[in-house]
N, C-alpha and C positions, 0 to 999 in steps of 0.2 A: 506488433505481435512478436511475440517470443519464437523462433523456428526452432525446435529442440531434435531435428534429425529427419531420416525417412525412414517409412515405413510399405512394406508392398506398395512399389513404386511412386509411393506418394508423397509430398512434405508433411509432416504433423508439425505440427503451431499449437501455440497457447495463447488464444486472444484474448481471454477473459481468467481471472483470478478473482475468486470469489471468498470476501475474507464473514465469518459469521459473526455477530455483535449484536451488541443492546442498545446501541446510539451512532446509527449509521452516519447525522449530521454532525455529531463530535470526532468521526473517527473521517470523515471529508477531509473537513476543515483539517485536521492533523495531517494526514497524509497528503494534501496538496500542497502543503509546505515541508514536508519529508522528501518527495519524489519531485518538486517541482510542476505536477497536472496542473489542471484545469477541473473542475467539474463537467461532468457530463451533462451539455444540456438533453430533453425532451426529445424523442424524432417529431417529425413529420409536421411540424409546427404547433405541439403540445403546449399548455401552458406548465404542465407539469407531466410527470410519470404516472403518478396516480392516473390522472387522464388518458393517458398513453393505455397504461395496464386496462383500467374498464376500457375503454373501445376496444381492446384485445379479446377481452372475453373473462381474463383474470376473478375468479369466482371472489365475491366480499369478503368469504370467510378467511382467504389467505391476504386481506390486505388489511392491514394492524391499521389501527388510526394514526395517521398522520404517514404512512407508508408513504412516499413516492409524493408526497407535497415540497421537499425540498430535492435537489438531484441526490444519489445514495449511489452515482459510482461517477467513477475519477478516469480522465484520459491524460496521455502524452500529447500536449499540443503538436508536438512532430511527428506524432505518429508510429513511433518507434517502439516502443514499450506496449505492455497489454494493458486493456482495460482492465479497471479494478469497479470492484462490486462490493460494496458496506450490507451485506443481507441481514436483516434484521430478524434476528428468530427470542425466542422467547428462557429457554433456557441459558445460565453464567457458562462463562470459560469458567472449567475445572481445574486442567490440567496443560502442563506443557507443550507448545508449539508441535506438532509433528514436523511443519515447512514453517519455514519463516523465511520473508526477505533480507537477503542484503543489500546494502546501500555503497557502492563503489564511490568514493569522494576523493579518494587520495591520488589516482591517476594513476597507482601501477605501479610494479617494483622499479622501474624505470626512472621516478620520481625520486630522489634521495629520503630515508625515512626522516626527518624533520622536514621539511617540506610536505612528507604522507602526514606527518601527525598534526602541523600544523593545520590542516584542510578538515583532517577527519573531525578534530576540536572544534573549530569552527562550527560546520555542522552540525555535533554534536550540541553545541551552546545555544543554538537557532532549536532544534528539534524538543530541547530540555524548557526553553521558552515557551514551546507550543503546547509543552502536558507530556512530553515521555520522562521516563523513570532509566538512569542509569543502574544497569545492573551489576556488569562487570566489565573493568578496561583492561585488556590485554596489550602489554606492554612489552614485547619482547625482541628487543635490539639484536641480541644475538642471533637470533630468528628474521633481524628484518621485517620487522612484523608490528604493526600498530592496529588496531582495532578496538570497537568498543561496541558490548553488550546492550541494547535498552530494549523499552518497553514501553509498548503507545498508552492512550488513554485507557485503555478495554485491557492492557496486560499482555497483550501480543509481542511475542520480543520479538527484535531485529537486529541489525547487526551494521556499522556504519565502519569501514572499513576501505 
């Protein structure tokens, strides 16, 4: 879970980040090789989501064919990170990211920058591998500053840095 502060005396958290798409099993497979997850299996000894969602009560009209036949959201095997969710809706991305993740690779100003840029590459070359789209590499020495722009399979940018 992500803890982003308090609130009237409480912790607020983000355990679940829900990204919207048209091929939640294309954008899995990407992202569990972006972040490192796991697929989410099934609760309760499901063989699938689908499964899960009808005994829930999940009405048919909201379950697209083939919804929840393969897992459609991603964990941190460690437990550290928030769940992510692939929701499948029916309408394209339009327009430009409002949020988008960063991907921390290079280990922090602490790292000398050729050692940050060597990793973030790295990375970068695995994720170009897997179906993202480089968009723009920010290169700025004098800034101390390596990072790089892309874009998963569905056009969602992010940011590997």
């Amino acid at each position: 879970m992500i803890f982003v502060g308090a609130c009237c005396d409480a912790l607020v958290m983000v355990p679940n980040v829900t990204i919207d798409c048209a091929d939640p099993v294309r954008l899995v497979s990407f992202w569990v090789e972006a972040l490192d997850y796991v697929p989410q299996p099934p609760p309760g000894g499901h063989a699938t989501w689908r499964g899960y969602w009808q005994e829930m009560g999940v009405p048919p009209e909201e379950l697209p064919e083939g919804a929840g036949d393969t897992p459609e959201s991603i964990v941190d095997p460690e437990g550290r990170g928030p769940r992510i969710w692939f929701q499948q809706v029916p309408e394209p991305k339009t327009v430009k990211n409002r949020v988008h993740l960063d991907l921390e690779v290079g280990g922090g100003r602490e790292v000398p920058l050729p050692e940050r840029t060597r990793r973030v590459t790295v990375k970068v070359e695995r994720l170009v591998a897997a179906g993202a789209t480089v968009l723009q590499v920010l290169d700025r020495p004098e800034m101390d500053y390596y990072a790089v722009v892309l874009q998963d399979p569905e056009d969602n940018e992010f940011c590997v840095g």
